[in-house]
C-alpha positions in Angstrom: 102.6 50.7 95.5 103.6 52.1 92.3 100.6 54.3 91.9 101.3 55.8 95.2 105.0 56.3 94.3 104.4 58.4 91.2 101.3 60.6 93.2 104.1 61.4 95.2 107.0 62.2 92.7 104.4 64.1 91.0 103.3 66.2 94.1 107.0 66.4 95.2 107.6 68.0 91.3 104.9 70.5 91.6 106.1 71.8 95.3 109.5 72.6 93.6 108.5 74.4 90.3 105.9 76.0 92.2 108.9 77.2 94.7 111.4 77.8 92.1 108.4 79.9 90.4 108.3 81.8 93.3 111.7 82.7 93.6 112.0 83.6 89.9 109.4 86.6 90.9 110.8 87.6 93.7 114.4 87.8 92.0 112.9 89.5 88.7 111.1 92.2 91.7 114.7 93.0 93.8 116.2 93.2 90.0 113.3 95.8 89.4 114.0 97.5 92.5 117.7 97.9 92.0 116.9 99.5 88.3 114.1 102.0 90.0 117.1 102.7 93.2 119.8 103.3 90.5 118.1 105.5 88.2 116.9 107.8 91.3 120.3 107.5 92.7 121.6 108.9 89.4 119.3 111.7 88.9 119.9 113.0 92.5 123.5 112.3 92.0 123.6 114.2 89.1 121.4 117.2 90.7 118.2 116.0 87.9 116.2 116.3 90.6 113.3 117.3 88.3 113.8 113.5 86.6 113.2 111.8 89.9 109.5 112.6 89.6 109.5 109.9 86.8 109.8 107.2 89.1 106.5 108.3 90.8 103.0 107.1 89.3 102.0 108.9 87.2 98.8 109.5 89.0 100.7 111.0 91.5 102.7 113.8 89.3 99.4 114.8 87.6 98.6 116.6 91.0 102.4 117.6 92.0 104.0 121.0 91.2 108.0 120.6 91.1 109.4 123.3 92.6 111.2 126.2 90.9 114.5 126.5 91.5 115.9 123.1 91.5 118.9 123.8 88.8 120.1 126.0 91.6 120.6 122.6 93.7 124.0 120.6 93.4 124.0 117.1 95.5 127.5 116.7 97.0 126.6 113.2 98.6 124.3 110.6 98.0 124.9 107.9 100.8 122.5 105.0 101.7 122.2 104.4 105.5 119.6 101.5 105.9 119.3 99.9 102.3 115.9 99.4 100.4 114.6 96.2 102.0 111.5 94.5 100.4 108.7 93.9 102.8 108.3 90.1 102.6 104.6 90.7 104.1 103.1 93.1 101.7 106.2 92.2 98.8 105.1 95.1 97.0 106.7 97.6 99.6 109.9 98.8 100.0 111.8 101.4 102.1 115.0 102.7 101.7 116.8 106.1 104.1 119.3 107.9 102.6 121.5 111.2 103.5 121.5 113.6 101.2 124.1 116.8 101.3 124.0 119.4 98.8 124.6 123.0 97.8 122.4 125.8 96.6 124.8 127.2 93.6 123.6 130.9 93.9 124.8 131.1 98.1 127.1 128.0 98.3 125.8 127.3 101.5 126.3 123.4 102.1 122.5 121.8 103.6 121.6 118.3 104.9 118.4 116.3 104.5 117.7 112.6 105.0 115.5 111.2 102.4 112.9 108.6 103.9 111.8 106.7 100.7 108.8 104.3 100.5 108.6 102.3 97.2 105.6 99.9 95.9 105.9 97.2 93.5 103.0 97.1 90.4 103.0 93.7 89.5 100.7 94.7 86.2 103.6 97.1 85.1 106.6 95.3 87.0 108.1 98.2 87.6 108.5 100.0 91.3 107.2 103.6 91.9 108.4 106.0 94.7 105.0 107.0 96.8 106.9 108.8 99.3 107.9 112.3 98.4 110.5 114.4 96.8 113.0 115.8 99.1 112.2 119.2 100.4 115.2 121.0 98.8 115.1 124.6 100.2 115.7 127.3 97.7 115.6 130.7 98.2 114.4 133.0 95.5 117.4 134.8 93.5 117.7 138.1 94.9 119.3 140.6 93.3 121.0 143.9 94.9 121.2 147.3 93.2 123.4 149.5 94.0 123.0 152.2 96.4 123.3 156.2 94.9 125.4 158.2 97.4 
């Protein structure tokens, strides 16, 4: 009786540090993913668009041009309209929507976009990457008028 008593206390103990394991990744992930949201939160926020393309990997910004023109975009507002949610099915994906308003400097013409993002979790690097891409911002190419002689 004994014997069976302490095969189960023992089983019951690996169940719960297994569990508790488990839940210790999957907090140290959402904490991950909150650091990766912020920091491309701040660089849009702070119209460092071109600094956003850090949280991609880095396989993917090898083959990526960023587009001229983004210091002539200024983010007005930055608000999140269906939070990042971690896929509990393939925990390594993540999707976040946000609305996006800004201004091109040079025309201060006020534009609209909603940013669909798509993160994935590497567990080797425990970091998240964006794989979705960059907003489109549009920016027109600086024009400039000369005068007309009479």
């Amino acid at each position: 009786m004994p014997r069976l008593f302490i095969r189960r206390l023992a089983l019951l103990i690996m169940i719960m540090l297994l569990t508790g394991c488990q839940a210790l990744e999957v907090k140290q992930q959402q904490n991950a993913l909150d650091k990766a949201l912020h920091a491309y939160e701040t660089a849009m926020r702070w119209s460092y668009i071109h600094q956003a393309y850090s949280l991609k990997k880095p396989e993917q910004v090898k083959g990526i041009e960023i587009p001229q023109g983004l210091e002539n975009i200024k983010v007005t507002k930055y608000e999140v309209l269906e939070p990042a949610i971690i896929n509990r099915t393939q925990n390594n994906i993540a999707n976040q929507v946000v609305f996006i308003s800004y201004v091109e400097r040079d025309r201060q013409k006020e534009k609209t976009l909603t940013d669909h993002q798509l993160w994935e979790y590497d567990k080797e690097a425990k970091r998240w990457y964006l794989i979705s891409d960059i907003p489109a911002f549009v920016t027109v190419p600086k024009m400039r008028a000369l005068p007309l002689d009479k």
